[in-house]
Steps between C-alpha positions, in 0.01 A plus 500: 500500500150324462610215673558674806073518526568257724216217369460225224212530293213431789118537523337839521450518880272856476249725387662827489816726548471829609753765604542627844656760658734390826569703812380846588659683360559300188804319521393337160259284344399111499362231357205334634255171368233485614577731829786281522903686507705384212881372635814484324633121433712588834214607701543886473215678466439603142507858481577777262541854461272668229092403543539480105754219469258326801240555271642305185630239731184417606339517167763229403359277793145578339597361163618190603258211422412216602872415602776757670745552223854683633669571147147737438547713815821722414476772719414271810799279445720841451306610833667135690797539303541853693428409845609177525828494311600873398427655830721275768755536301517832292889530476525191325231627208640837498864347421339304238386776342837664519658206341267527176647846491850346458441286182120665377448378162457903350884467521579214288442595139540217221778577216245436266356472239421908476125417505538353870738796606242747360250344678686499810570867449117594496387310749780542806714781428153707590502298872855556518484906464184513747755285742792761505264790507208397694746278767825615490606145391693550150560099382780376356400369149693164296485370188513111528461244809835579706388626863554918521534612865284817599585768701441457850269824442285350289411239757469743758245709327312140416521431882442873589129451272436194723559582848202650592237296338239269645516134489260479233648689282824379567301156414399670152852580406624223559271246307507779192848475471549144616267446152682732310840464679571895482380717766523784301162377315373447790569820642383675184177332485460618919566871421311480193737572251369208266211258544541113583413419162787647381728424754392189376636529166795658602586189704447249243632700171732267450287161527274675257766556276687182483138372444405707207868396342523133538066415595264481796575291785126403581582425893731790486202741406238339766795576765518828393104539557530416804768727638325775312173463712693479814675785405181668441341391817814569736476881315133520602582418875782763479221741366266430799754525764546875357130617478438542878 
């Protein structure tokens, strides 16, 4: 969701960022360079809820040099993403969600070899208890690529752990498991169950593994990279909207 900054790589424009509180009381906090009030790309005003998460976003303004660069500024472009585009039209965002619970990749387990299915086994069977315990959502599992149909309880108690949340982190949840096409990780890494890193892992087993059998796909590792440091940064903002 970097693109949806808003801007191109352009000039550095101002001395400093700085966090602000907005309305009495506080109905959040913005962003403001040189005493001037951030906006979205549509004109809203750029605000968010936690004075920490205003407080990294403007420390990402501060590290820009001598040119504005969009694909360095994660948590703003999460912070756009969320009032711009996730907010007008939560439904849509929420259903998406839902529909990564219909076909999450925790429930498609290869045949083989035993080394992959072992792997498989460590890494989402653990996700998959915490889901029927912790949510109420017990997943049907498959062995192979032919589609399984869940319960219509299961995507309940996905939509039932969604209907209440802000736009932001509705925003969160849906670029974690957009990157790791299984809400369940994403979910997991929200509650804290497992960090992003390994979410991480868990989400690419297989790419690793196909690698380690047959050799190392150099572009295939650099994409990798770069999904794992988004993943990274779109756990941080999470983290931030959850520490007041």
């Amino acid at each position: 969701m970097s693109e949806i900054l808003g801007v191109g790589e352009i000039g550095r424009f101002f001395e400093t960022a700085v966090a602000a509180p907005y309305g009495q009381p506080t109905d959040g906090w913005r962003i403001e360079l040189d005493g001037r009030v951030v906006k979205t790309p549509l004109g809203e005003t750029f605000l968010v809820p936690t004075s920490v998460l205003a407080e990294c976003i403007a420390n990402e303004w501060n590290r820009q040099g001598e040119k504005i660069i969009p694909s360095s500024m994660p948590l703003a472009s999460l912070t756009n993403a969320a009032i711009d585009k996730i907010a007008p039209d939560r439904q849509h965002f929420t259903d998406q969600l839902v529909g990564y619970a219909r076909s999450d990749l925790l429930c498609y387990w290869a045949e083989g070899p035993d080394d992959l299915v072992l792997r498989q086994r460590d890494a989402w069977q653990p996700v998959l208890d915490w889901a029927r315990q912790a949510l109420g959502a017990h997943f049907i599992v498959t062995v192979g690529v032919i589609p399984v149909e869940q319960p219509q309880e299961v995507l309940d108690a996905i939509a039932d752990q969604l209907a209440d949340i802000s736009e932001f982190h509705l925003t969160g949840l849906v670029d974690l498991a957009g990157r790791m096409t299984s809400v369940l990780l994403a979910l997991a890494v929200w509650k804290e169950q497992m960090t992003a890193s390994e979410a991480f892992d868990a989400a690419y087993l297989d790419d690793v593994f196909q690698e380690e059998q047959w050799g190392e796909d150099h572009d295939a590792v650099q994409r990798r990279s770069i999904i794992r440091d988004e993943i990274l940064s779109t756990t941080e903002f999470l983290t931030l909207l959850d520490q007041g």
